[in-house]
C-alpha positions as CSV (number, residue, x, y, z in Angstrom):
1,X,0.0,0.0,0.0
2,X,1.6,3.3,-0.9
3,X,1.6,5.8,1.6
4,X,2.5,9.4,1.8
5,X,1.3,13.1,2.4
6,X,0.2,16.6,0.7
7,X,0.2,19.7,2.6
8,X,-0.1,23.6,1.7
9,X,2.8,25.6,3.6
10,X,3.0,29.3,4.3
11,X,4.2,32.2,6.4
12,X,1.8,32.0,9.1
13,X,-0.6,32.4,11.2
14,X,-3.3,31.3,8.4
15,X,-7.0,32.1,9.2
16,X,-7.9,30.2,12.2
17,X,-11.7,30.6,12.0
18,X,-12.0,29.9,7.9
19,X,-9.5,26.3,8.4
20,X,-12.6,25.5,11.1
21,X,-15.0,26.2,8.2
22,X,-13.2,24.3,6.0
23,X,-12.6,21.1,8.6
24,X,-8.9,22.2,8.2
25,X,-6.4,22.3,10.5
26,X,-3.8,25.2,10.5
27,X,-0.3,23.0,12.1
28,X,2.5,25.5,14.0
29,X,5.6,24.9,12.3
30,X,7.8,28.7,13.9
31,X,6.8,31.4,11.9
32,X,4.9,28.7,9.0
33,X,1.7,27.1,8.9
34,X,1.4,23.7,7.5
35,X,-2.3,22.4,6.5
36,X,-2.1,18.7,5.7
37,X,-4.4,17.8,2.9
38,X,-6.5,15.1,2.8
39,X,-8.5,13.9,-0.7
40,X,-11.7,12.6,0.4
41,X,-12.4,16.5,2.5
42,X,-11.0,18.1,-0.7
43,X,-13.3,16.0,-2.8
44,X,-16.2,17.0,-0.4
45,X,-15.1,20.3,-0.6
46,X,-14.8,20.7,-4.2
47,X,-18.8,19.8,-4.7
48,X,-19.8,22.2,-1.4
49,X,-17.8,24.7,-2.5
50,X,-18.6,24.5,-6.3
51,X,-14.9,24.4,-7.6
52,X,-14.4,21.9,-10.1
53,X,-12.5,18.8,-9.1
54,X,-10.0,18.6,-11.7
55,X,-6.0,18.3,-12.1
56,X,-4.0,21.2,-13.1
57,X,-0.9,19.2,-13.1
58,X,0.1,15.3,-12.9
59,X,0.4,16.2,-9.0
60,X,-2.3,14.7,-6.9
61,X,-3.6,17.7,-4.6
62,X,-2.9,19.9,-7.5
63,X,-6.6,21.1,-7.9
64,X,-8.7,24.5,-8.0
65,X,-10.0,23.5,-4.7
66,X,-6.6,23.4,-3.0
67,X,-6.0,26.6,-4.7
68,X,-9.6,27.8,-2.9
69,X,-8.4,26.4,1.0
70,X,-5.2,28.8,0.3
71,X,-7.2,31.8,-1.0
72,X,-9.6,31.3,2.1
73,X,-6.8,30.9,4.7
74,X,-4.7,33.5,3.6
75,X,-2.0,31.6,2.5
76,X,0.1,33.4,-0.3
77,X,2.7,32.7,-1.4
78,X,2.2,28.9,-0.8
79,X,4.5,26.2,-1.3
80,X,1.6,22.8,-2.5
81,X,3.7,19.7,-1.9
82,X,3.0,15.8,-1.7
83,X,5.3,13.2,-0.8
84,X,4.6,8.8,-1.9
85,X,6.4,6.0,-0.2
86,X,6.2,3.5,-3.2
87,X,7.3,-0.1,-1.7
88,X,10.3,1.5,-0.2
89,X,10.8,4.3,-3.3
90,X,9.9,8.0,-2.1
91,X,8.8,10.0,-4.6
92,X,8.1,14.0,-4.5
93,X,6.4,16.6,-6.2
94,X,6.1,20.4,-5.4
95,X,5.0,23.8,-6.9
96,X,4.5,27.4,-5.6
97,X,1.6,29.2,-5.9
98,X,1.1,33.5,-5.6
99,X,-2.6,33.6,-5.8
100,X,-3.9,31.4,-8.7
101,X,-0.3,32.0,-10.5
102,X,2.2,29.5,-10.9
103,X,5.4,30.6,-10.0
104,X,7.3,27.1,-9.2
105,X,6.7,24.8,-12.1
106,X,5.8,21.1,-10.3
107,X,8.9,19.2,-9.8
108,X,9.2,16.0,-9.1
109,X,12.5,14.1,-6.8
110,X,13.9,14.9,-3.6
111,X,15.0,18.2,-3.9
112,X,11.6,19.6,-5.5
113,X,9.8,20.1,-1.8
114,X,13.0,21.7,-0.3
115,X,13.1,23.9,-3.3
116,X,9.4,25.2,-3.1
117,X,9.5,25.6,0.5
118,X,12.9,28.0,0.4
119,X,10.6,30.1,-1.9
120,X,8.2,30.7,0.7
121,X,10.7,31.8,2.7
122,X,12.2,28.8,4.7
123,X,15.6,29.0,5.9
124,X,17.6,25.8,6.2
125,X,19.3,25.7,9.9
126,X,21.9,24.3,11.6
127,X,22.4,21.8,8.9
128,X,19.1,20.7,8.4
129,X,17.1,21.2,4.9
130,X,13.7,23.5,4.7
131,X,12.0,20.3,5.2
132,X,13.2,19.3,8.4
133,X,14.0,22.9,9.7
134,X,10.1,23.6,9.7
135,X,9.8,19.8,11.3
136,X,7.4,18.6,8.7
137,X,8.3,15.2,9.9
138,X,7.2,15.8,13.3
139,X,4.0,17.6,11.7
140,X,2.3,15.6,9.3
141,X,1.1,12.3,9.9
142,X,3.4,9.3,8.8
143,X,1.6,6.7,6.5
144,X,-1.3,8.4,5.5
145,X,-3.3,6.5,2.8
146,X,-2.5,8.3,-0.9
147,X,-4.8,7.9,-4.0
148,X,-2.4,6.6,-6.8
């Protein structure tokens, strides 16, 4: 069974009271917010909301309505990544988002997340990359079910 995450992540605080709306949750990560995404809420979503549910790139949460949670939380710029732990191969894909504008084409392999998250503004520390320096690990729930 593959496995993985997909979060939006931002310069906090995010909009505590419209992530409750949504049935989001706005994660601490220092002076970021990370909002793990989950596909059957952003399915649900989609058809409450009346956004269309389609793909806008060959990355799974790449959709209008992910696009929509980050307009409503006020998340801009935001980095959209998504991580899949494929029988023991990781794979990962990441763009950056200003508004409804692409400005981080979707890459795929492990640099791409670290990449998209230093153009929201994360600062690798001490040694660590952008992903761990925010403690994404720590954040995001380990072997979350992934549509594939």
């Amino acid at each position: 069974m593959a496995h993985g995450f997909s979060a939006l992540v931002a310069r906090g605080p995010g909009d505590a009271v419209a992530a409750a709306k949504l049935g989001l949750t706005l994660l601490d990560a220092g002076d970021f917010v990370v909002v793990a995404l989950n596909p059957d809420l952003a399915r649900a979503s989609a058809r409450k909301l009346e956004v269309e549910d389609r793909q806008l790139s060959d990355m799974a949460p790449d959709k209008p309505v992910t696009l929509r949670f980050a307009s409503e939380l006020g998340l801009d710029p935001v980095a959209l990544i998504h991580t899949e732990d494929l029988d023991n191969d990781s794979v990962q894909w990441a763009t950056v988002y200003h508004g409804c504008e692409r400005t981080m084409p979707v890459s795929a392999g492990h640099a791409s997340v670290n990449a998209a998250l230093e153009r929201v503004g994360v600062r690798p520390d001490a040694g660590w990359d952008a992903f761990d320096t925010i403690g994404l690990t720590r954040l995001l729930p380990q072997g979350l079910p992934v549509a594939v």
